[in-house]
Every structure is written in C-alpha cells, then in structure tokens.
VMD Tcl script that draws the C-alpha trace (Angstrom):
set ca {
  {-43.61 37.32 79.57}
  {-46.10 38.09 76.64}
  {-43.87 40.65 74.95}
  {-40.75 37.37 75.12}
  {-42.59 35.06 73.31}
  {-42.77 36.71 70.34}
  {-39.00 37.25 70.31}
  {-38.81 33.45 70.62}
  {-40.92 32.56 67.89}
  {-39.31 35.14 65.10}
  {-35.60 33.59 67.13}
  {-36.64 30.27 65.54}
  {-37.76 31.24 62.69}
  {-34.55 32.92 61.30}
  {-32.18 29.98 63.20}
  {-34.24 27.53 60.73}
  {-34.47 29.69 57.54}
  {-30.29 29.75 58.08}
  {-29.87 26.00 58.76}
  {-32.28 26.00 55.13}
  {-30.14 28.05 53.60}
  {-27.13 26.51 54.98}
  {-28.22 23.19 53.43}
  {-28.73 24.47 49.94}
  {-25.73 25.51 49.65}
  {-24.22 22.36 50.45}
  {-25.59 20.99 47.48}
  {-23.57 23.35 45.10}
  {-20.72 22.03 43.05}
  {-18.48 23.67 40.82}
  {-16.75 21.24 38.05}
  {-13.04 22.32 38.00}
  {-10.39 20.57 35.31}
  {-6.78 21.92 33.64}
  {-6.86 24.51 30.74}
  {-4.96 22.00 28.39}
  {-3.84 18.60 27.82}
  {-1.23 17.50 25.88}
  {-0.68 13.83 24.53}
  {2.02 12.08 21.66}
  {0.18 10.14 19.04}
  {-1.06 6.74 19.60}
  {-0.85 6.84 23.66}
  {-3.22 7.05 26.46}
  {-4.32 10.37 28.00}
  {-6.05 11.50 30.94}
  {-8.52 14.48 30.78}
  {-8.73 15.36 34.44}
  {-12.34 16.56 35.88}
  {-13.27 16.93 39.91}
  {-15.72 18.88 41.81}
  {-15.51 21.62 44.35}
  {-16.29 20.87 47.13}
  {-15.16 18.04 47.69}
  {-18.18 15.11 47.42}
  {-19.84 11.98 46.22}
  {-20.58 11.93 42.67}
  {-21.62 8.23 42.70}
  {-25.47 9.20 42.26}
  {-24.80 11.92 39.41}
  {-24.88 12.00 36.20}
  {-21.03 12.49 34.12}
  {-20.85 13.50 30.87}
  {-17.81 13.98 28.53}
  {-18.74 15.65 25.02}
  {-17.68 17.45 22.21}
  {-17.91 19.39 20.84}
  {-22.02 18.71 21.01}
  {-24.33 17.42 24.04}
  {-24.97 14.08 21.96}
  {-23.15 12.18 20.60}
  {-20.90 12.40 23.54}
  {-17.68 10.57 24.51}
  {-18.48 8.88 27.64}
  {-21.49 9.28 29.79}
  {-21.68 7.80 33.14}
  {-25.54 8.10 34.89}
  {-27.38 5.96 37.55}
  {-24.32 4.17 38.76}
  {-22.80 2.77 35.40}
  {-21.17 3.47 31.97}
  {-23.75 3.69 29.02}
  {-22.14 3.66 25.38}
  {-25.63 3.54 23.68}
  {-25.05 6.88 21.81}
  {-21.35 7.32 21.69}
  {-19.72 9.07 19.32}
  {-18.11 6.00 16.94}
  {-14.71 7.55 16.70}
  {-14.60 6.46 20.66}
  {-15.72 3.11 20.26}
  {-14.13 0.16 23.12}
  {-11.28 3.27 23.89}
  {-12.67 5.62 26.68}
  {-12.62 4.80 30.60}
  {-14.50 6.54 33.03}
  {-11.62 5.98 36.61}
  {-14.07 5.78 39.31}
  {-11.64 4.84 42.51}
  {-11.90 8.23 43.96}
  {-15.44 9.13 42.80}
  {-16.57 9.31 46.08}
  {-14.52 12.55 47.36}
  {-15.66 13.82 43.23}
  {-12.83 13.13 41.08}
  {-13.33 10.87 38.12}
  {-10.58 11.34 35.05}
  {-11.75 10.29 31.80}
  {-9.59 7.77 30.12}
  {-8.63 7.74 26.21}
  {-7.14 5.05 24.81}
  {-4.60 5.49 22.06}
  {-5.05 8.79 20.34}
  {-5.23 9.89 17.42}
  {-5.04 12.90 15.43}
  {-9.08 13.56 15.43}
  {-9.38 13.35 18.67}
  {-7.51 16.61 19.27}
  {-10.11 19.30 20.53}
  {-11.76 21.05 23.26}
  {-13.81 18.88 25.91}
  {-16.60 19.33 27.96}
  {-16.79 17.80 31.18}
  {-20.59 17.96 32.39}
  {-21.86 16.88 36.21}
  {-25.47 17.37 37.45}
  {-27.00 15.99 40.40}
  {-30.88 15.80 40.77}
  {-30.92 19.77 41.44}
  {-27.46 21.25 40.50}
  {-25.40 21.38 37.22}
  {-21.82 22.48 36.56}
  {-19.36 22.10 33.73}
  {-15.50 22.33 32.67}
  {-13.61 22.73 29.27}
  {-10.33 20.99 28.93}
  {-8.16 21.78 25.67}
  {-6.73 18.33 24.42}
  {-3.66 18.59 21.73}
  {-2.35 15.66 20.29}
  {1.42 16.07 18.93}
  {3.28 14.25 16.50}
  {7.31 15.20 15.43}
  {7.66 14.66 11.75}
  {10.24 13.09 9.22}
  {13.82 14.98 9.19}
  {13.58 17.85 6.19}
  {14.63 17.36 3.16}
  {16.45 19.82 0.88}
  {16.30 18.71 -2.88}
  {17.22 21.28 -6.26}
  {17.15 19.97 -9.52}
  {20.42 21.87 -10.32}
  {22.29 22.88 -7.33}
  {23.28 26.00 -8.69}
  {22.83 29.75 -7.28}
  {19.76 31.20 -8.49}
  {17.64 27.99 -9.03}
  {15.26 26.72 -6.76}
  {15.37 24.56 -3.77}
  {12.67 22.61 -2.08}
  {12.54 21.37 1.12}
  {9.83 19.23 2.87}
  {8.85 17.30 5.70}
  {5.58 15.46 7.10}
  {4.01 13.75 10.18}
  {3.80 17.04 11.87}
  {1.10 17.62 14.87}
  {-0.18 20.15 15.20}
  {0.64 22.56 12.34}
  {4.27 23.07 11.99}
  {6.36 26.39 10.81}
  {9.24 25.82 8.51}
  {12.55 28.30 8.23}
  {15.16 28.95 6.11}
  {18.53 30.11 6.91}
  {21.85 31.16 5.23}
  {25.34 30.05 6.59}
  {25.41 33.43 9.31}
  {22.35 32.23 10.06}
  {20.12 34.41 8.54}
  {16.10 33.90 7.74}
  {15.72 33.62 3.94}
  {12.49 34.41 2.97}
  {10.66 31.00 0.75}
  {8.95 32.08 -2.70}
  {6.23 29.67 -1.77}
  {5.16 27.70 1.05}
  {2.33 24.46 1.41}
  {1.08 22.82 4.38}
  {-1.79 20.59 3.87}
  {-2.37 17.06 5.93}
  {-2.27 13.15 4.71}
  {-4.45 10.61 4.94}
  {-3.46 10.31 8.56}
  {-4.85 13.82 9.29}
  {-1.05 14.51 9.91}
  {0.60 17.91 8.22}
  {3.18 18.48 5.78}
  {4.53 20.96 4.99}
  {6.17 22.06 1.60}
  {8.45 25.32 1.04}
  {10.53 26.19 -1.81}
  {13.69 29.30 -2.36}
  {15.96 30.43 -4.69}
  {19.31 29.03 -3.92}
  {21.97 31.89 -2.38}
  {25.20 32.33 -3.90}
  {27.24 30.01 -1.41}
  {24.71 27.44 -1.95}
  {25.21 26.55 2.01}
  {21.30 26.89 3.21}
  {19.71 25.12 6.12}
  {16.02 23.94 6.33}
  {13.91 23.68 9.99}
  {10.93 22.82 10.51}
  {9.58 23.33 14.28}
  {6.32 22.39 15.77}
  {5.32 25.12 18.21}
  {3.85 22.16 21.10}
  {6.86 20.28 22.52}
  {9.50 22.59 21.12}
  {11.19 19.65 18.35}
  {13.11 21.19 15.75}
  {14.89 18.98 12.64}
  {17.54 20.48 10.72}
  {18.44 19.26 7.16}
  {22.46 19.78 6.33}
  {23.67 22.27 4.93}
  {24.32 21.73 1.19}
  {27.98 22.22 1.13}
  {28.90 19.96 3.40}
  {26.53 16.52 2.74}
  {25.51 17.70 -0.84}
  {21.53 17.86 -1.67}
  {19.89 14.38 -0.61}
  {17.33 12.67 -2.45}
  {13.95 13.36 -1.73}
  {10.50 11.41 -1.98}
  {9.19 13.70 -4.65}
  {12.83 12.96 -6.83}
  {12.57 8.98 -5.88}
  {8.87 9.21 -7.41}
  {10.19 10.81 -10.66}
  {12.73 8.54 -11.23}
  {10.65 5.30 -10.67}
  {8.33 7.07 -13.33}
  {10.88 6.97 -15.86}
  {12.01 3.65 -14.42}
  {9.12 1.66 -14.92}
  {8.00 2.50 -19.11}
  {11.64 1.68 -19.58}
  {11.33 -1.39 -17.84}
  {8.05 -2.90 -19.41}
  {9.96 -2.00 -22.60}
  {12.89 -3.88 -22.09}
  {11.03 -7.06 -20.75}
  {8.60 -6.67 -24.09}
  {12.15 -6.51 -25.79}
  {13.24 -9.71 -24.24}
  {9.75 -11.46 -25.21}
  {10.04 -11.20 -28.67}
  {13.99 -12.08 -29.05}
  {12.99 -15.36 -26.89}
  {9.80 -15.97 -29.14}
  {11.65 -15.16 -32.23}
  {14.85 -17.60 -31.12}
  {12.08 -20.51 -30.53}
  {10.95 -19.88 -34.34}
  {14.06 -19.91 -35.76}
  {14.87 -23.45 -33.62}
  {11.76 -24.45 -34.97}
  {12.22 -23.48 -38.73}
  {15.98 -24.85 -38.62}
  {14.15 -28.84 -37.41}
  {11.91 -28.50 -39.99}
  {14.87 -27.96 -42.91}
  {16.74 -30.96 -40.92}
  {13.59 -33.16 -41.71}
  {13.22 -31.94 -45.16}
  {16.92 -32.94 -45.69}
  {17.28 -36.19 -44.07}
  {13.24 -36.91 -45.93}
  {15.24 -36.29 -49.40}
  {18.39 -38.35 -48.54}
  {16.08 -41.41 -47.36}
  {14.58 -41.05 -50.92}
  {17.60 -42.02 -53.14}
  {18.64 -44.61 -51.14}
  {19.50 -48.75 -52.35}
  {16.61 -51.30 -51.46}
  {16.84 -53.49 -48.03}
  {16.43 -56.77 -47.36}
  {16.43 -57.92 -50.97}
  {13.58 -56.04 -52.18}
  {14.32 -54.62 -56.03}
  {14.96 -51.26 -56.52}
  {14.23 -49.30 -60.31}
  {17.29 -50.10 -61.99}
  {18.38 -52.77 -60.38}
  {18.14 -56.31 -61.72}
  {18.88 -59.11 -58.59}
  {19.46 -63.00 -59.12}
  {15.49 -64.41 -59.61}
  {13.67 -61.34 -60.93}
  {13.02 -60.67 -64.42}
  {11.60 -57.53 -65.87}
  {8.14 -59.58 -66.47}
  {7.32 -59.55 -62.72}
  {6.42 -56.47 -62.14}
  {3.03 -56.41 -63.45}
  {1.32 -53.97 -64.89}
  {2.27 -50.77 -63.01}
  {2.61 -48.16 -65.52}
  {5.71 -46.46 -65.81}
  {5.95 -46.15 -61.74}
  {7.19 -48.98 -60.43}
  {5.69 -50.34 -56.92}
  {7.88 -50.95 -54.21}
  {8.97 -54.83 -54.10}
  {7.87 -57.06 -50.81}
  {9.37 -59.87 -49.59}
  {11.06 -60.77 -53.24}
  {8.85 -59.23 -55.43}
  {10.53 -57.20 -58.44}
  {9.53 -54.23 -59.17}
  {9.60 -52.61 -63.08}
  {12.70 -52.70 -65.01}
  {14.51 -55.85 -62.72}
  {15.00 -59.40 -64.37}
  {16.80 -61.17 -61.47}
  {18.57 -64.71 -62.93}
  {16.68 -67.43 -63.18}
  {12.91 -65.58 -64.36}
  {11.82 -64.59 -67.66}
  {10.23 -61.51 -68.99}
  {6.89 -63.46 -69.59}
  {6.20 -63.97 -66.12}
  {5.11 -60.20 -65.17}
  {2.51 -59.77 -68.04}
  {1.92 -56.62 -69.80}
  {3.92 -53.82 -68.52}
  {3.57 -51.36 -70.81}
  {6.72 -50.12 -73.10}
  {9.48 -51.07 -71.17}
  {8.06 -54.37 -69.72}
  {7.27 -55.44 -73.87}
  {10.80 -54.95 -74.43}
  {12.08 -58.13 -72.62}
  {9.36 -60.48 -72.90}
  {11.37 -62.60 -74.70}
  {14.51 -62.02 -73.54}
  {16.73 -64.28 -71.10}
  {19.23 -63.45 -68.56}
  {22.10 -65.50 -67.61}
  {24.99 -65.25 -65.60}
}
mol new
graphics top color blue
foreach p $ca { graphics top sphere $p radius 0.5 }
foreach p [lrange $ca 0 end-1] q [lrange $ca 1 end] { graphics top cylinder $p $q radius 0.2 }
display resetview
C-alpha cells in the first residue's frame, strides 16, 4: 500500500496538468479571411474575417485597419461599434455584420467604394489573453471610356493618338495593324484625374494602310475596348481636338459679338443724328412762315395798323399780340403818328395816310 500512493498522487497530478493544458488551448484562435477582394466602383463590398475554431467573439475586441493600428476603419470592443477615431475617409459607410458573431464570423461592411479605398486590410481579434490577425487585398475596378484614335493629318507617317480614361486599376493600352500585329507607341502616359481614376495616353506613327486599331485592357475583370479601325469609320473626334476647336471658337466669338455692338451703337447714332437734322429743318421752315390769327408780320401791312404802332423797337420788329402791329405795317384806318418814334423807317410815314 505505501509504495501505491505515491503512484496515485503523481496519477493526478499529470491528469490535471493535461486538463490545464487542454484548456489553454481552447482559448487559441487563429483569424482566417480571403487573399483578395474585388469590388466595381461606387458599390458595397464585403471584406470577409472569421476565426478558427469556431467561437464567440461577442466579448473581443475587432479591429479593421489600414494600413496603420489607428486611425482604423471600424473597431468593434466591449460589445459595440466605436467610431471615435475613425479614419474620415470611412465616415457613416462601414458596418460591422454581427448575426453570426457568436460561432466567430463578423464581415466588415463598406458602403459605396471608391477609388481610395482600394488597399490591403487588416483584420485584428484579441480576446483578454489571445491575439490573431488576417490581411485581405481589396481592389476596386472601374472600365473606362471607349478609345479614341485622333491624327491631325491622317496620312502614313504622321502621328496618331489614342486615349481613354476611367480606368481602375492601371490599365495597358495596345496597338495593332490590320494582321493584327503589336505596333510599338513612340510614347505612352498614364496618370489619374481628379477622381483618382487613370488615363491613359499613347501616341504612333501612322502605318502605310492607315488601318490601325487601339485597346486598352484593364488586367482585373478582363474588359477590353477597341476603337475602329481607321479605314473603315474614319478618325473620330477626340476630347483633346473638341478642346482646340472651342479655343479658336470662343476669341472668334467675343469678336464677332464686339462686332455686332458697335454696328448697333453706331446705327442708334446715326438715327439719332438724322432727328436732329429733321428738327433743324422743320425749326427753319417754321421761321419764314405768314403770321396767325391776325397778328402783323414784317412786311405786311393789315386793315387797322399803321407803321406808327410799333413803337420804338429798333430795327427788329417785336412779334404782334392780339392786334398789335409790329414795324413796317400801317393797317387802314391808323396813322403813322400813333407808334411814336421808331427810328428811320418808322419817321418815314409819320405823316403819311393809307387808304383803300
């Protein structure tokens, strides 16, 4: 008996250092997500992250990042979302799908996408004494505008330009002849837009048959536009030739309203000189006209005026009123004494009498 109960004891021992053991590594986790995600521009994505084995990650902390710790994109700890130091680009468009968070899988959510928020994620999980983490490769795509082929001559020899934009990611751009052949470009641009989207610019000397074909392909989803071949549609018009001839457009334009300006302004001057002369006229014609109403004109010499009732007015005579004669009149029935001194002419007839 003395010998067994040592046996017994060291027995326990080991059977409870394995159940320890045992426990421990029940507690492990490994975070496992896909290698790469691909989404179109402007719609929701899902960036898949669970753990293995197989448990309840209500209690842990979740974090989504990139490409640094903080800032992140999402972080869910003690049982809720917290967007206190989110990165701003993710502002009101990330969700955190906790229906299956219990058995450890909890997708994040993006909200239309956009070109930035292509990239490589981190999904982070840690519980109060494990950690593990996954990467996930996110690649936003977008398929450009159709190719373009422009030449400001069209004739062998002379350069041709083709280009296209909206691309995501990075597009590659060919050239072939009518067999089908790769023509190598003289020069070749890609740079992006204010949309963070790529263009891409490429430019060759023009084969003898003039019959070349422009492709542009974006290496993600495989979309490939072809421009026509030249002898069949002739060389379209493209953005760059549309902005060249609205530059030439518009001085031309300003110059021809200017143009129409003056000839209006100078029309209204003429109108305006051509009154004037009227007046001037009709002013000259009023003038040399016979007296109204009876009133004596220079010259004239009406029944009851006489040359003496003028006045003395100098040798311009005052315009009669209301019977009154002026200078040089002698109407029948008045005498030249009855306008006073008039000077010269109004001596003359003082004495003088006029009858009918």
């Amino acid at each position: 008996m003395g010998p067994a109960i040592p046996k017994i004891v060291h027995f326990f021992g080991l059977f409870i250092l394995c159940s320890m053991f045992e426990g421990s590594l029940s507690a492990q986790f490994k975070v496992s997500s896909t290698i790469s995600v691909v989404a179109a521009l402007g719609s929701d994505v899902l960036l898949p992250c669970r753990l293995i084995p197989e448990m309840n990650a209500e209690k842990m902390e979740i974090r989504w990042f990139k490409p640094r710790y903080q800032p992140y994109v999402h972080l869910y700890i003690n049982g809720k979302d917290n967007y206190s130091i989110q990165m701003p680009q993710f502002a009101n468009r990330t969700e955190l799908l906790k229906e299956n968070i219990t058995i450890g899988i909890f997708p994040l959510k993006i909200h239309k996408v956009t070109a930035q928020d292509s990239g490589k994620y981190y999904c982070f999980v840690e519980s109060s004494d494990h950690h593990s983490m996954a990467t996930v490769q996110l690649q936003v795509t977008a398929v450009g505008s159709l190719p373009v082929i422009s030449s400001n001559t069209y004739t062998s020899n002379e350069p041709a330009f083709c280009e296209s934009c909206g691309w995501l990611p990075e597009p590659s751009l060919i050239w072939t002849d009518t067999q089908g052949i790769r023509v190598i470009p003289s020069k070749e641009k890609v740079y992006r837009d204010e949309k963070s989207l790529y263009c891409i610019f490429s430019i060759i000397s023009l084969p003898d048959s003039s019959n070349i074909t422009c492709t542009v392909l974006n290496s993600v989803n495989q979309s490939k536009y072809h421009s026509k071949p030249i002898r069949e549609t002739g060389l379209p018009v493209t953005c760059r030739d549309q902005y060249s001839r609205y530059i030439v457009l518009w001085p031309c334009l300003v110059a021809l309203i200017v143009c129409i300006g003056y000839i209006y302004h100078q029309s209204k001057e003429l109108k305006r000189l051509r009154a004037e002369l009227d007046n001037c006229k009709q002013n000259e014609h009023h003038s040399e006209e016979a007296p109204v109403n009876g009133i004596c004109a220079a010259g004239y010499t009406p029944n009851g005026c006489t040359s003496s009732d003028h006045g003395t007015h100098g040798n311009v005579p005052s315009a009669p009123v209301n019977g009154i004669c002026a200078a040089g009149y002698v109407p029948i029935g008045s005498t030249s004494s009855d306008h006073g001194t008039q000077g010269k002419n109004s001596a003359d007839h003082s004495q003088s009498t006029v009858q009918v």
